[in-house]
C-alpha positions as CSV (number, residue, x, y, z in Angstrom):
1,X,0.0,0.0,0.0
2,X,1.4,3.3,-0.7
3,X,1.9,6.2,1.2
4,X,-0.5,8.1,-0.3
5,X,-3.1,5.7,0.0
6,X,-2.3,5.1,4.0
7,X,-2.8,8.7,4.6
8,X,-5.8,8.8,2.6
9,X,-7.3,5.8,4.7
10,X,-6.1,7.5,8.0
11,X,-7.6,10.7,7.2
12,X,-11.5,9.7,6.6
13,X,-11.0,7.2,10.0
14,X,-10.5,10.2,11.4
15,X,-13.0,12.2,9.9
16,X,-15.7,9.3,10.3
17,X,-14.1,8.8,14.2
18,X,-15.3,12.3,14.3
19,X,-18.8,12.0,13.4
20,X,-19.2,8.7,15.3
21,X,-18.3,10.6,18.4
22,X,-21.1,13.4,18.2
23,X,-18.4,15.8,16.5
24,X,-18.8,17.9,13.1
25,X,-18.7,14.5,10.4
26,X,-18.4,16.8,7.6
27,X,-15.7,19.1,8.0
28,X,-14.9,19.4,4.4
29,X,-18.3,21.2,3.9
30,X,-18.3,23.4,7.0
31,X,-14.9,24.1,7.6
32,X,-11.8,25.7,5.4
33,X,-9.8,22.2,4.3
34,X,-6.0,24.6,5.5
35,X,-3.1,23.4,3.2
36,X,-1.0,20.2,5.3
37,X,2.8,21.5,5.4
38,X,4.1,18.2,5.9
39,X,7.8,17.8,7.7
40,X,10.3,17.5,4.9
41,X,12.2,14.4,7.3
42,X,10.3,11.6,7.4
43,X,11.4,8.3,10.0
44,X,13.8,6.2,7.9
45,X,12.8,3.0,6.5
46,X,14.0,1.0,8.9
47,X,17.0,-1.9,8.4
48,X,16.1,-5.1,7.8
49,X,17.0,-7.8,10.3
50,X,20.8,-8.9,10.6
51,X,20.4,-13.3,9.6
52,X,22.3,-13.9,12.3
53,X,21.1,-18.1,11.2
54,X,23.7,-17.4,8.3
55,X,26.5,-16.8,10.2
56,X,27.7,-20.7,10.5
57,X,28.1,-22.9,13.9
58,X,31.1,-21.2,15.1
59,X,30.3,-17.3,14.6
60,X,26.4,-17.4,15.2
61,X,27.0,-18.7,18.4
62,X,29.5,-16.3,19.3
63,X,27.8,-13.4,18.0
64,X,24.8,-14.2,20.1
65,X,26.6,-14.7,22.9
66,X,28.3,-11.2,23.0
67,X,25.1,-9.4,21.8
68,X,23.2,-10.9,24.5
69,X,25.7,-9.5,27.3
70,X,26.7,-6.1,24.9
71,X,23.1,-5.4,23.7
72,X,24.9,-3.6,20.7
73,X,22.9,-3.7,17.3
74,X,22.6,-7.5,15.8
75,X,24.4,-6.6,12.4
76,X,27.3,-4.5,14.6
77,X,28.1,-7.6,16.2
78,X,28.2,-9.7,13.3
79,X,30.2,-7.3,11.4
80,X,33.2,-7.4,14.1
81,X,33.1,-10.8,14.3
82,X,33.0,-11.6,10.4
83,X,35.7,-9.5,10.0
84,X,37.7,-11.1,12.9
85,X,37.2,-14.4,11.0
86,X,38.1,-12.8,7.3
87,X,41.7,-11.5,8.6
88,X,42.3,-15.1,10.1
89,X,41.3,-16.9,6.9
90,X,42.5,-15.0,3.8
91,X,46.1,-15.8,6.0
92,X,45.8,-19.5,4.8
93,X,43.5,-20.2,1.6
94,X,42.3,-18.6,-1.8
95,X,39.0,-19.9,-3.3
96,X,38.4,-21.1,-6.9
97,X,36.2,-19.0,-8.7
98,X,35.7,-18.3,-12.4
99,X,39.0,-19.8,-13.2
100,X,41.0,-17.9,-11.3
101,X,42.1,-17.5,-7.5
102,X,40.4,-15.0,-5.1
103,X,41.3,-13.8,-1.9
104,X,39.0,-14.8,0.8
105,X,39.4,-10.9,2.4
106,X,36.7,-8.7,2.8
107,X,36.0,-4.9,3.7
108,X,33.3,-3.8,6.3
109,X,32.0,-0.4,7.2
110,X,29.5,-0.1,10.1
111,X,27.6,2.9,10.6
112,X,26.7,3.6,14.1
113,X,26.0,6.6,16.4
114,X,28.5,6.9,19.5
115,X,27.4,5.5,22.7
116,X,26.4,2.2,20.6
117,X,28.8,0.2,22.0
118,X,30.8,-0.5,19.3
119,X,34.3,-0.6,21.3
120,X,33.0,-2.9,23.2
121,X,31.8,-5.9,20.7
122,X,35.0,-4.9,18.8
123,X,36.9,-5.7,21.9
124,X,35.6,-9.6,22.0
125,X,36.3,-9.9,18.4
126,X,39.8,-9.1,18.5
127,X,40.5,-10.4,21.5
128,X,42.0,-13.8,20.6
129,X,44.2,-11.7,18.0
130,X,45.5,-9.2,20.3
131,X,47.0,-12.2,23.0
132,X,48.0,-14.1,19.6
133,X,49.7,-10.6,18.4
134,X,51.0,-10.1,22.4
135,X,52.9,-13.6,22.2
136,X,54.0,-13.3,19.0
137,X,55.9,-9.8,19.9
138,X,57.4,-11.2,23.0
139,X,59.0,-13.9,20.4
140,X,59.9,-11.0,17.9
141,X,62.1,-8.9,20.7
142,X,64.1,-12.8,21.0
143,X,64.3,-12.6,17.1
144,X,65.2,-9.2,16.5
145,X,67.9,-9.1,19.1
146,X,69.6,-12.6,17.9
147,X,69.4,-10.8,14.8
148,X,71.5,-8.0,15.2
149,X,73.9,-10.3,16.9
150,X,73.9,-11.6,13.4
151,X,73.8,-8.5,11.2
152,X,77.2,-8.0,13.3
153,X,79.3,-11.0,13.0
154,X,77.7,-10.9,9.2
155,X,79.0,-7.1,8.4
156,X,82.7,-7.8,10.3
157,X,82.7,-11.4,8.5
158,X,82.2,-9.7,5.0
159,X,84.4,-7.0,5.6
160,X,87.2,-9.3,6.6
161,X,86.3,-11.7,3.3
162,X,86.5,-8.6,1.3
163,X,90.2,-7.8,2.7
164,X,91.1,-11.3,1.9
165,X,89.3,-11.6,-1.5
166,X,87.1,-14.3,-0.6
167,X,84.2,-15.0,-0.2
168,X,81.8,-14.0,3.0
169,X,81.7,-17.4,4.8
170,X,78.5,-16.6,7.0
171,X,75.0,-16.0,5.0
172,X,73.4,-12.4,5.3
173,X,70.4,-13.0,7.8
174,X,67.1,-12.0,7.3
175,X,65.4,-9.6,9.7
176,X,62.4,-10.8,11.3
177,X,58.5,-9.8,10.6
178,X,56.7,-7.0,13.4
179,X,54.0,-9.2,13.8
180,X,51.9,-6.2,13.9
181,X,48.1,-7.9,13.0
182,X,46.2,-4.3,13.0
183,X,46.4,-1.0,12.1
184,X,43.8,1.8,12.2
185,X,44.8,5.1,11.2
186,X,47.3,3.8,7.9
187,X,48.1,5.7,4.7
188,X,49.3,4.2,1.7
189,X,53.2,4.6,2.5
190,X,52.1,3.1,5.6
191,X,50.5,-0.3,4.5
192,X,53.1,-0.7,2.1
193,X,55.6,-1.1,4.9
194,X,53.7,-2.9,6.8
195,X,53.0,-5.7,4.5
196,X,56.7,-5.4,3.4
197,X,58.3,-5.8,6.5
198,X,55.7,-6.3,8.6
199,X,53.3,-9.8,8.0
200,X,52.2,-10.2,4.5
201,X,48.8,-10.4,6.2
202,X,46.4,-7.7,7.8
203,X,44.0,-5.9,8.7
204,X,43.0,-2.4,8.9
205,X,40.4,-2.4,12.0
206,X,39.1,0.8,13.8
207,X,36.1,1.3,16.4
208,X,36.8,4.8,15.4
209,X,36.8,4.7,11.7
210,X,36.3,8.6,10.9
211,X,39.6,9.0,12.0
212,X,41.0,6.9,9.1
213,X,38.0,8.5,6.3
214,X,38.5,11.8,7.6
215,X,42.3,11.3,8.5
216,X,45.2,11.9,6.2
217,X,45.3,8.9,4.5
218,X,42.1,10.3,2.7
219,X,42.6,13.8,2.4
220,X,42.4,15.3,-0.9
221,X,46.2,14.9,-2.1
222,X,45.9,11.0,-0.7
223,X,42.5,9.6,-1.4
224,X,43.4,8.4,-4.7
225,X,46.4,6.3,-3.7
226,X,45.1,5.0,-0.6
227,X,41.5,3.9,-2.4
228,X,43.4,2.2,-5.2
229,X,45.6,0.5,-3.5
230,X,42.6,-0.9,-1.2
231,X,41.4,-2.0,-4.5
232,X,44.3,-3.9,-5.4
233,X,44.5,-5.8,-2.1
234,X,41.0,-6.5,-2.3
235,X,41.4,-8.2,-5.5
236,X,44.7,-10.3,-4.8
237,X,46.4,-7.5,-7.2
238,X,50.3,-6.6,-6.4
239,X,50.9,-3.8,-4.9
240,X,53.8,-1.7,-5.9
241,X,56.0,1.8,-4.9
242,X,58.0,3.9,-7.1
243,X,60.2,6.5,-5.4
244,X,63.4,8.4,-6.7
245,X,64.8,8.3,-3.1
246,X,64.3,4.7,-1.8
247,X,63.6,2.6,-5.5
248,X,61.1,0.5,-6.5
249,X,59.2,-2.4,-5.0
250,X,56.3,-5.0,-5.8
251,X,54.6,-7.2,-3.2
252,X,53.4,-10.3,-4.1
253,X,50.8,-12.6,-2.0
254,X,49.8,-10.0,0.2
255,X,46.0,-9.9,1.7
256,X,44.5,-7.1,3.8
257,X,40.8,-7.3,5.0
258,X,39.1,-4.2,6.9
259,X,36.4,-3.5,9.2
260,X,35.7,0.1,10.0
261,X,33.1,1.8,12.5
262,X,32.3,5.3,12.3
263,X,29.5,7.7,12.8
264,X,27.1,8.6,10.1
265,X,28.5,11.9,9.2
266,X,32.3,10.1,8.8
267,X,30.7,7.6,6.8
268,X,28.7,10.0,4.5
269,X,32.2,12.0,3.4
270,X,33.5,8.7,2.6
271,X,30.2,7.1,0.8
272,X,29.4,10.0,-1.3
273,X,33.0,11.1,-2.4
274,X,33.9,11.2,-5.7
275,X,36.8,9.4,-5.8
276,X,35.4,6.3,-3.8
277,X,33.2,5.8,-6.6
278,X,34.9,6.2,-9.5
279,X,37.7,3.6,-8.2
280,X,34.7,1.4,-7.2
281,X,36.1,0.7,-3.6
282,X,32.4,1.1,-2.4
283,X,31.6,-2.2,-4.0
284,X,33.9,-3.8,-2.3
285,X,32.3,-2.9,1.1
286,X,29.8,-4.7,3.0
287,X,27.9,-1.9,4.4
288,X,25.7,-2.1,7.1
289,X,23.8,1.4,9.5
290,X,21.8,-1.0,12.0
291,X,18.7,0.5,14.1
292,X,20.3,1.7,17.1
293,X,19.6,-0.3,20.6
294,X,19.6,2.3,23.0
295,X,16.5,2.6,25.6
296,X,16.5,-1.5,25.5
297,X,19.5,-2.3,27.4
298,X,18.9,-3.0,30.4
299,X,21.8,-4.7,32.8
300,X,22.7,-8.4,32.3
301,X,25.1,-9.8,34.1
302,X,26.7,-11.9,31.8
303,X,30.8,-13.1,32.3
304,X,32.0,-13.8,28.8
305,X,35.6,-14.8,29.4
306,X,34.5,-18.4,29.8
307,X,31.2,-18.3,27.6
308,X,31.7,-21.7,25.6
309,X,31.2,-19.8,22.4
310,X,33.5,-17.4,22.7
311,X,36.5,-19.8,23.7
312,X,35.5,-21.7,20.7
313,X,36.1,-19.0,18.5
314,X,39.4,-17.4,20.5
315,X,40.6,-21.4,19.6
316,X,39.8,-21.5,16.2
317,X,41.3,-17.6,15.9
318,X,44.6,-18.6,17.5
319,X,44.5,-21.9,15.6
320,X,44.1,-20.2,11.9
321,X,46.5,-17.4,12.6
322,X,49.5,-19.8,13.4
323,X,48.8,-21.8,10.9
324,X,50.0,-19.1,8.1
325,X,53.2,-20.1,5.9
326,X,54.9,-17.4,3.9
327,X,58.2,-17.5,2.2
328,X,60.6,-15.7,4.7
329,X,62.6,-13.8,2.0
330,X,60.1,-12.1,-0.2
331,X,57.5,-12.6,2.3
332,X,54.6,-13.7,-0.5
333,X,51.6,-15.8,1.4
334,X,52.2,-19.8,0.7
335,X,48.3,-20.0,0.7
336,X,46.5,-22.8,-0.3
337,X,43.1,-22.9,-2.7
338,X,39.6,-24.4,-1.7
339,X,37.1,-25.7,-4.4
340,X,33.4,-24.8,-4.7
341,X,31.3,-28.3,-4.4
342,X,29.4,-29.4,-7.5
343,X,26.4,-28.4,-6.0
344,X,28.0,-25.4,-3.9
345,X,29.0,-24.6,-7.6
346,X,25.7,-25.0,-8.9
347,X,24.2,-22.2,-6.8
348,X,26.6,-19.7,-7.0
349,X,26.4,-19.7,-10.6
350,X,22.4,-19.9,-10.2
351,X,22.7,-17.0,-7.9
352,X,25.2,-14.8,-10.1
353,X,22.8,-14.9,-13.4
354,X,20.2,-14.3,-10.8
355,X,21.5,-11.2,-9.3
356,X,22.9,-10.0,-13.4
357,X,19.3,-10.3,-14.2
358,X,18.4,-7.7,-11.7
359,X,20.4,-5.1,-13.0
360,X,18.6,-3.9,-16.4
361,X,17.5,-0.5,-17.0
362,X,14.4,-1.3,-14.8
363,X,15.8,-3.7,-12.9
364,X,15.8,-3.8,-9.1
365,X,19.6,-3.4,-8.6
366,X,20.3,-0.8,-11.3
367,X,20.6,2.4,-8.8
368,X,23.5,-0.3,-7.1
369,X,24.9,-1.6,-10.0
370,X,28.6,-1.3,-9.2
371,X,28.2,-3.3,-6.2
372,X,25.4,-6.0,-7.7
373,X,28.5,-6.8,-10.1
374,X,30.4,-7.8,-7.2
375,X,27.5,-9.4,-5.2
376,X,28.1,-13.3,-6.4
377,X,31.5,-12.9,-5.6
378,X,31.1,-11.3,-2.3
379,X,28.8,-14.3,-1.8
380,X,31.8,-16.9,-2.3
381,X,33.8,-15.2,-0.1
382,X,31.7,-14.8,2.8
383,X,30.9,-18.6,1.2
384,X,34.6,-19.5,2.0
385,X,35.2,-18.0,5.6
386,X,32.3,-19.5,6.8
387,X,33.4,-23.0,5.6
388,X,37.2,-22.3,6.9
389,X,36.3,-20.7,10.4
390,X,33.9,-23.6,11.5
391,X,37.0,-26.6,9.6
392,X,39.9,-24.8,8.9
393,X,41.0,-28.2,6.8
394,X,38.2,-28.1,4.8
395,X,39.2,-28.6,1.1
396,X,36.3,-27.4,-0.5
397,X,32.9,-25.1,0.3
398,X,30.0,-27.2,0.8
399,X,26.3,-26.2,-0.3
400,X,25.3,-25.0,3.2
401,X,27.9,-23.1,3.5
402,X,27.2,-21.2,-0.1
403,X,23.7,-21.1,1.2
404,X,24.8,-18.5,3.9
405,X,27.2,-16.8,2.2
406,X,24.4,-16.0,-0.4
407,X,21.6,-15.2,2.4
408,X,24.1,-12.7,3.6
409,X,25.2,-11.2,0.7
410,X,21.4,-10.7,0.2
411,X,20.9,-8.8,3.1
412,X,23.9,-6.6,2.1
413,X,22.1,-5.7,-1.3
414,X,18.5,-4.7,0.7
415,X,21.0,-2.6,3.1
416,X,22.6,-1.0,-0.4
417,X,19.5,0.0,-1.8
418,X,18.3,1.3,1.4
419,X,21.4,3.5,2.2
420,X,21.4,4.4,-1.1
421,X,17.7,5.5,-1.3
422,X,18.3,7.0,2.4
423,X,21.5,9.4,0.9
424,X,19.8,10.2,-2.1
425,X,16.9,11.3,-0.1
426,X,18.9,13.4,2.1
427,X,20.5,14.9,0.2
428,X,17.5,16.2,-2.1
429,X,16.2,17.2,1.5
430,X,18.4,19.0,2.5
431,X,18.8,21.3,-0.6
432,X,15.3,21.5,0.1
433,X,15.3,22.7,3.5
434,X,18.2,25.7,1.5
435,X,15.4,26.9,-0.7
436,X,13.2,27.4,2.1
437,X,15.9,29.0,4.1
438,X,16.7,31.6,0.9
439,X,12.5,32.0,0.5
440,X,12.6,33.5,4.0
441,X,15.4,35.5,3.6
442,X,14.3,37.0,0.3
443,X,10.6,37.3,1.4
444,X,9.3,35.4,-1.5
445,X,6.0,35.0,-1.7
446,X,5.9,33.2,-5.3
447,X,8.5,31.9,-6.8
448,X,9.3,30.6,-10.8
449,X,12.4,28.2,-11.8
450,X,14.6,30.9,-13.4
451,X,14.7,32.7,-10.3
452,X,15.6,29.6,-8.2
453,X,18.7,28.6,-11.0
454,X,20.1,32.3,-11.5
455,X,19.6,33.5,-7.8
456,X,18.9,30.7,-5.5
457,X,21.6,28.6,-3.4
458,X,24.6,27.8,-5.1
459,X,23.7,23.9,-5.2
460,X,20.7,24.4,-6.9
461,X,22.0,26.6,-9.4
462,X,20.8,24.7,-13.0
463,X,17.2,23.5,-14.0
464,X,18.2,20.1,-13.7
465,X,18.3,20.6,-9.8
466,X,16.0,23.1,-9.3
467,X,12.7,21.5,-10.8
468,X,12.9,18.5,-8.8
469,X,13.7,20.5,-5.3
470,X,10.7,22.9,-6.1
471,X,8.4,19.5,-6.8
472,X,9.4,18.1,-3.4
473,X,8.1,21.3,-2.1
474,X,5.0,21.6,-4.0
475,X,4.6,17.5,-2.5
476,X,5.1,18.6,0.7
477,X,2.6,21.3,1.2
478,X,5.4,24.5,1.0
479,X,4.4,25.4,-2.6
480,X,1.1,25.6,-4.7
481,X,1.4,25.6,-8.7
482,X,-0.1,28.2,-10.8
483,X,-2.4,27.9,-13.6
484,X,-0.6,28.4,-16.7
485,X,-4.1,30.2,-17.6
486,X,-3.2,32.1,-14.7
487,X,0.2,33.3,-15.3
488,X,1.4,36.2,-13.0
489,X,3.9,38.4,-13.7
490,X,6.7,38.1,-11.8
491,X,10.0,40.6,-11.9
492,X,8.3,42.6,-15.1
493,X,7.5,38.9,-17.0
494,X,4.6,36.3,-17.1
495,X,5.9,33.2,-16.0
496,X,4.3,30.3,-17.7
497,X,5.6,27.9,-14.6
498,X,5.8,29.4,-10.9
499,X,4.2,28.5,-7.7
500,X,2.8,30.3,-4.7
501,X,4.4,29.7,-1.7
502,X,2.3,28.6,1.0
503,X,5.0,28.2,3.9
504,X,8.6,28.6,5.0
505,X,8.6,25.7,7.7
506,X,5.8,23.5,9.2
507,X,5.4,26.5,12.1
508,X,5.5,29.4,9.3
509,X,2.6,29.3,7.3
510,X,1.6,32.2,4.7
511,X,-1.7,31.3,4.0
C-alpha cells in the first residue's frame, strides 16, 4: 500500500471517528480544508534484520553470545566478528572462482552513532588476535635481538672476506617480521611497509573509523592512492612503490581485510565522495547502519571470558593465525586454494545470473549496479570463511555453507538499496530545506524556476536541480502551482511555470 493511500485511509478514519463521536462529520463542507505543510524528514525506513542463522556454527554462536551481554545492534556484532574471521582466513587459503584464484578478504564499514557500543563488541572480536599478536611480539624482541647479533658477526665477517678476496663465509640473515596484525589510522606509505616488513597479512580495523575517512590517508592529495591500493588488495592484485629516493618495489601474495566503525556523518564523506566511486572501492564494502539499541538495554550480568562460544572462537582464531606459511625472504603468502562443491558450484552460478538479471535499466539493482556486479562474488567469499572458520582443513565449500554466504550477501544488497535510497533522499532534502531558508530571507512570496537557477543557493543553481527541489516542495505542502491560464507576472514577465508559496517551515505558514 502506498503512502498516499495510507494517509488517505487515515484521514477519513479520522473524519468518520469524528462524526461517530457526536463531532462535526463533515468538515470538508463546513470548515476551510488549511493546506497540510508536511515535515520535509520523514522516520527512515528501517534496516532489515541482521540473519544472524547465516552466520555458521562457530560465529552465530558467538555473535549471540556477545550481543546478548553487549546489547549492541545484531548486524554491529556480526560485522566485528565476520571481520575477525576474514583476517584469520585469507592468511591460509584462496578460493576457486571463475577460473581464477580470489582472496577470501573482505572490507566492512558499520555505521553507528556513539554511545552504541561499538568498542565494546569490537573488543571480543579481537581479542583472541591481540594475546596471539601479544605472544608473537614477546617472540619478535628474541628474534630481532639474535638478529642483530647476526647482522654483526655478518658485516665484520664480509668486511674481513673482502680484505682477503674471498668470499663471506657466513649467510646475510634476514630480519624478522613486526608481527603487527592491525592497524587503524594507515596511509598508503604506511600499509606498504607494513605488508613489506611487517606480515604479509592484515587488517585495517578501527572502532573509530572517521579518523581513518577523515584522517590523512584520505585527504584530498591521498585519497586516490590510498582507495586504489585498497582496491588492489581487495582483488589479490600486487601492490607496488616507485620512489626516486628509496627505489622501486612490488609485493606479491599480500591480503589485507578491513572492518571500520564510524559515525554517520564520517561515513557520508567517505560514501558520497567522488573518488570512492569512480575507483569502485564502495563495491567492495559490505555496508551495514543498523537500528540503534539504546532505551532496551537493560543490565545483564553476563561473564564472557569463559562463555563456551566465545573460547570456541578465541581457539579457532589462535588456531588459523599460526597456521600461516609465507616464504621468509620475499614474504609472499604460501596459501593454499579451496574448491566450490558441484552443488555449492551450482548455486553460485544460479545465484550470479540471478542477481545480473536484476540489473537492467528497470531492474531492481540498477541504482546499485557497481556493487550487484560484485554481489556473487562477495557471496563466495563470505561462502569460503564460513566454511574455513567452522574446519579450517576443509578442502572445498560445501552447499550449506554457499547457502549463507548467499543469504548474507542478500541482506547486504537490501541494506545497499536502502542507504542508497536513504542518501539520495537526504541529500534532495536537505537542498530542500536551503530553498526554504533563501524563500525566507528574500521574502518570497511566489517563486518561478529561473529565479531559483540564476539567484537561488549555489547547489541548486541549474534547471536540472531546481525543478525536482521545487516538486518536493509543492509535495510537501510548502508550494502551490499556478495555472498556466493564470500566469502572473513576476520581476516585469509572465511566468508560464511558478508556484505560490504557501509556507517557510511546518510553524511558518503564509496562508
Amino acid at each position: 500500500m502506498s503512502e498516499y493511500v495510507s494517509g488517505i485511509e487515515e484521514l477519513l478514519n479520522q473524519t468518520q471517528g469524528a462524526g461517530e463521536m457526536g463531532e462535526p462529520g463533515a468538515l470538508a463542507a463546513d470548515v476551510p480544508n488549511p493546506i497540510e505543510i508536511q515535515p520535509l524528514r520523514r522516520p527512515h525506513q528501517p534496516a532489515e534484520p541482521f540473519p544472524i542463522d547465516a552466520l555458521g556454527i562457530k560465529l552465530k554462536a558467538a555473535v549471540e553470545a556477545v550481543q546478548a551481554a553487549v546489547k549492541a545492534p545484531p548486524a554491529l556484532c556480526a560485522q566485528s566478528f565476520l571481520a575477525g574471521a576474514a583476517v584469520c582466513i585469507q592468511g591460509i587459503a584462496d578460493i576457486r572462482l571463475h577460473c581464477s584464484r580470489i582472496p577470501l578478504s573482505e572490507f566492512f564499514l558499520t555505521i553507528a552513532e556513539s554511545g552504541e557500543r561499538k568498542s565494546a563488541t569490537d573488543n571480543h572480536a579481537k581479542r583472541p588476535h591481540a594475546a596471539w599478536q601479544h605472544e608473537e611480539y614477546k617472540l619478535f624482541k628474541d628474534a630481532l635481538r639474535q638478529f642483530q647479533d647476526e647482522k654483526e658477526a655478518f658485516e665484520r665477517a664480509r668486511k674481513d672476506a673482502i680484505k682477503e678476496g674471498k668470499d663471506c663465509p657466513l649467510p646475510e640473515p634476514s630480519a624478522p617480521r613486526m608481527p603487527m596484525l592491525f592497524s587503524e589510522d594507515p596511509t598508503f606509505e604506511g600499509i606498504f611497509k607494513l605488508l613489506e616488513t611487517g606480515l604479509p597479512s592484515i587488517g585495517i580495523f578501527s572502532d573509530e573509523g572517521g579518523r581513518m575517512l577523515g584522517g590523512h590517508a584520505m585527504n584530498a592529495e591521498n585519497r586516490l592512492k590510498t582507495v586504489a591500493s585498497l582496491s588492489k588488495l581487495w582483488d589479490g592484485a600486487p601492490i607496488d612503490r616507485v620512489r626516486a629516493g628509496d627505489g622501486s618495489r612490488i609485493l606479491y601474495g599480500r591480503r589485507c581485510s578491513v572492518h571500520l566503525m564510524a559515525q554517520p556523518g564520517a561515513a557520508a564523506l567517505f560514501l558520497n565522495d567522488g573518488v570512492s566511486a569512480d575507483q569502485g572501492i564502495l563495491s567492495r564494502f559490505l555496508i551495514v547502519h543498523p537500528e540503534s539499541t539504546k532505551g532496551t538495554r537493560s543490565y545483564v550480568d553476563i561473564d564472557l571470558h569463559n562463555d563456551p562460544a566465545l573460547l570456541a572462537y578465541n581457539a579457532t582464531v589462535d588456531r588459523l593465525l599460526r597456521s600461516w606459511k609465507w616464504d621468509q625472504d620475499t614474504g609472499e603468502l604460501e596459501l593454499r586454494t579451496v574448491n566450490l562443491s558441484a552443488k555449492a558450484r551450482q548455486m553460485w552460478i544460479a545465484y550470479h545470473d540471478h542477481i545480473e538479471g536484476q540489473q537492467t535499466a528497470d531492474g531492481p539493482y540498477r541504482s546499485i549496479t557497481a556493487f550487484a556486479s560484485k554481489a556473487a562474488e562477495h557471496a563466495a567469499r563470505l561462502a569460503g570463511i564460513l566454511q574455513l572458520f567452522d574446519d579450517p582443513g576443509a578442502q572445498t565449500v560445501d552447499e550449506n555453507h554457499m547457502v549463507c554466504g548467499i543469504r548474507l550477501t542478500d541482506f547486504y544488497l537490501t541494506e545497499a538499496l536502502r542507504l542508497r535510497q536513504l542518501a539520495s533522499e537526504n541529500q534532495d532534502l536537505i537542498l530542500a530545506e536551503k530553498l526554504l531558508e533563501w524563500f525566507r530571507a528574500e521574502g518570497l512570496r511566489q517563486i518561478y524556476p529561473v529565479k531559483v537557477y540564476q539567484e537561488g543557493p549555489a547547489a541548486i543553481r541549474s534547471k536540472e536541480r531546481a525543478i525536482p527541489i521545487l516538486k518536493i516542495l509543492e509535495g510537501h505542502g510548502y508550494l502551490s502551482p499556478i495555472s498556466p491560464d493564470q500566469a502572473p507576472e513576476i520581476d516585469g514577465k509572465i511566468r508560464k511555470q511558478a508556484w505560490n508559496i504557501n509556507a517557510y517551515s511546518p510553524d511558518e505558514v503564509l496562508v
